[in-house]
N, C-alpha and C positions, 0 to 999 in steps of 0.2 A: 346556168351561168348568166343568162339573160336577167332573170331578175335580180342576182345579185349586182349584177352591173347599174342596173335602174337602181337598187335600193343604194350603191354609193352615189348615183350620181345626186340624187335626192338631196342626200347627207351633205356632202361637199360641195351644194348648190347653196344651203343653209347654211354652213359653215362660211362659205364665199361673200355670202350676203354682209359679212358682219365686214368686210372691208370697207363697203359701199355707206353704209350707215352706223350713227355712233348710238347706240341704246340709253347712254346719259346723255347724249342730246336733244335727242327724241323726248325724254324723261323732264330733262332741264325746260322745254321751251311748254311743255305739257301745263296749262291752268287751269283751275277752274273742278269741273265736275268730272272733265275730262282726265284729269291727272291719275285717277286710280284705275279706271281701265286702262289705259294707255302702259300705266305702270306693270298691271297684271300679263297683256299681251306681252310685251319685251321680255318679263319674267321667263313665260312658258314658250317662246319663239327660242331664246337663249339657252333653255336645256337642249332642245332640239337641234339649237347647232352646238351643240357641244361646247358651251360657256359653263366655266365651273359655277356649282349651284352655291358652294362658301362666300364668293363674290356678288351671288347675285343676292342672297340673303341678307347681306356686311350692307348691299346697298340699298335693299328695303327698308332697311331700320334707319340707315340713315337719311333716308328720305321721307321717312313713314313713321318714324317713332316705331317702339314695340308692341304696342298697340293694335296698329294696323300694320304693322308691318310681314307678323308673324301670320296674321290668316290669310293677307295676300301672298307671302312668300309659300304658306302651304298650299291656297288655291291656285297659284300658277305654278306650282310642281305637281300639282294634280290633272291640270290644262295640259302640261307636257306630256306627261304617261300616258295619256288618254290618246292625245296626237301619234308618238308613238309604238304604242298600241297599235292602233285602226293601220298604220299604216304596214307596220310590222305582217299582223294578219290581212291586208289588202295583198302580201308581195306571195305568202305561207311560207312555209318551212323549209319550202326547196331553195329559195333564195341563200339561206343561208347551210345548205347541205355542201356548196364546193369549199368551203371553211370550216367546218365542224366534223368529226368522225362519227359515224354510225353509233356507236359506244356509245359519247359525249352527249350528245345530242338525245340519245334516249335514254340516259340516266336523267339528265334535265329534264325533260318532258316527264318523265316517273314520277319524281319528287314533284313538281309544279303542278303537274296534274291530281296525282294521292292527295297532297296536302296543302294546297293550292296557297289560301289565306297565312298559315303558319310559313310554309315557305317565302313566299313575297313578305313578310314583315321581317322576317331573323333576316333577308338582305338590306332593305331598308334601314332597318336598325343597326347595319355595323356598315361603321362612319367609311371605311375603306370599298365599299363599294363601287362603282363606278356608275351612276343614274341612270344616265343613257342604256349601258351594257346591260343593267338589268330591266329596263323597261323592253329590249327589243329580246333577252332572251326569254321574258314573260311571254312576247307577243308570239314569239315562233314553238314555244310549248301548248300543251292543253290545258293550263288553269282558264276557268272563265273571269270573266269581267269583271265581274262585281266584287268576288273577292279579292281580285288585284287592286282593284281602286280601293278597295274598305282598306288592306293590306298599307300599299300605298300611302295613304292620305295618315296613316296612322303612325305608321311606322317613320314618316321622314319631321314627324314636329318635334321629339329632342334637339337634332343638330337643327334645323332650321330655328327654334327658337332662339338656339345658342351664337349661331350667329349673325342675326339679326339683332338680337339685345347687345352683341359685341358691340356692331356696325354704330346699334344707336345710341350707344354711352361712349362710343370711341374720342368724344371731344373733350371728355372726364376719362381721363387713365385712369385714376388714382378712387372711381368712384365705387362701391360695392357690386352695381350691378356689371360693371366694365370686367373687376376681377373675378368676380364667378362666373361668368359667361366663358371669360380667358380660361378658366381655369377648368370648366370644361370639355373647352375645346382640343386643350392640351393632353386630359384625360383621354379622350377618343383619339386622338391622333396615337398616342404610347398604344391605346389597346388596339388600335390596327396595325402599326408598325411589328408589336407581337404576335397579333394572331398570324399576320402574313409570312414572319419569321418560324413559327410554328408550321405554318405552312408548306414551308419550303419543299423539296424534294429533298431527299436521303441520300446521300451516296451508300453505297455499301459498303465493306470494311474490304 
């Protein structure tokens, strides 16, 4: 119970933080050489407190063009995972045992561990996932590193390029790269709204 307590207070310490400072501020007053690390840290700071990653992407592009926007928005999703990660495995798995049932908790660890790589990208790659959620239940399973990050960094550039090419043609609605980014985007939203509905739990008859 201890470390799950350390590991919220962690979280809602990061989360807290986003009162005190504005990440497009920091961004805005950013020149120079300095503007794309400055960019990247904010990025991977803000998955971390739990800033949705559609925003932070919508705002790479428009800050960045699609250009640079798309390899900083996947390098600072890959800075967050990584962060994480380490901490996830700093707190282990007991931390998160007064929330999870014995069951649960090792059937994830089964799958993450057997199939580590395949596992971590099929969550990556469907848009309804939750970032966060799935980097700390990586961290508190037996997948190794390496293929988390390989997983990771691969699996999150559809939706990252899609909304960052949104972000940076967002001042042209009307222009091609605007409507197929939108169009998309709309696509993974229908296919997670579905699968989650598929999802559901069954009542019985």
């Amino acid at each position: 119970m201890l470390r799950l307590g350390l590991l919220v207070a962690v979280l809602a310490a990061a989360a807290a933080s986003l009162l005190l400072w504005s990440p497009a501020a920091v961004l805005a007053a950013a020149t120079g050489p300095w503007r794309m690390p400055i960019a990247l840290a904010a990025y991977a700071f803000g998955t971390v407190a739990f800033l949705p990653r559609p925003a932070l992407n919508a705002g790479m592009g428009l800050l960045f063009g699609s250009l640079w926007g798309v390899p900083l928005a996947v390098a600072g999703s890959a800075i967050g995972a990584i962060v994480a990660f380490a901490l996830g495995r700093s707190l282990g798995r007991e931390a998160l045992r007064p929330l999870v049932r014995g069951k649960v908790l090792s059937e994830i660890d089964r799958r993450l561990s057997e199939q580590g790589f395949r596992s971590v990208l099929l969550v990556r790659l469907f848009p309804g996932a939750p970032f966060q959620a799935g980097n700390f239940a990586c961290a508190f399973s037996g997948v190794r590193f390496w293929p988390y990050l390989a997983a990771t960094v691969l699996g999150v550039v559809p939706t990252t390029a899609a909304y960052v090419i949104a972000g940076a043609s967002a001042s042209s609605p009307g222009s091609p790269a605007f409507l197929i980014s939108a169009s998309v985007i709309a696509a993974m939203c229908v296919f997670s709204a579905v699968s989650l509905w598929r999802a559901r739990p069954r009542r019985s008859a």
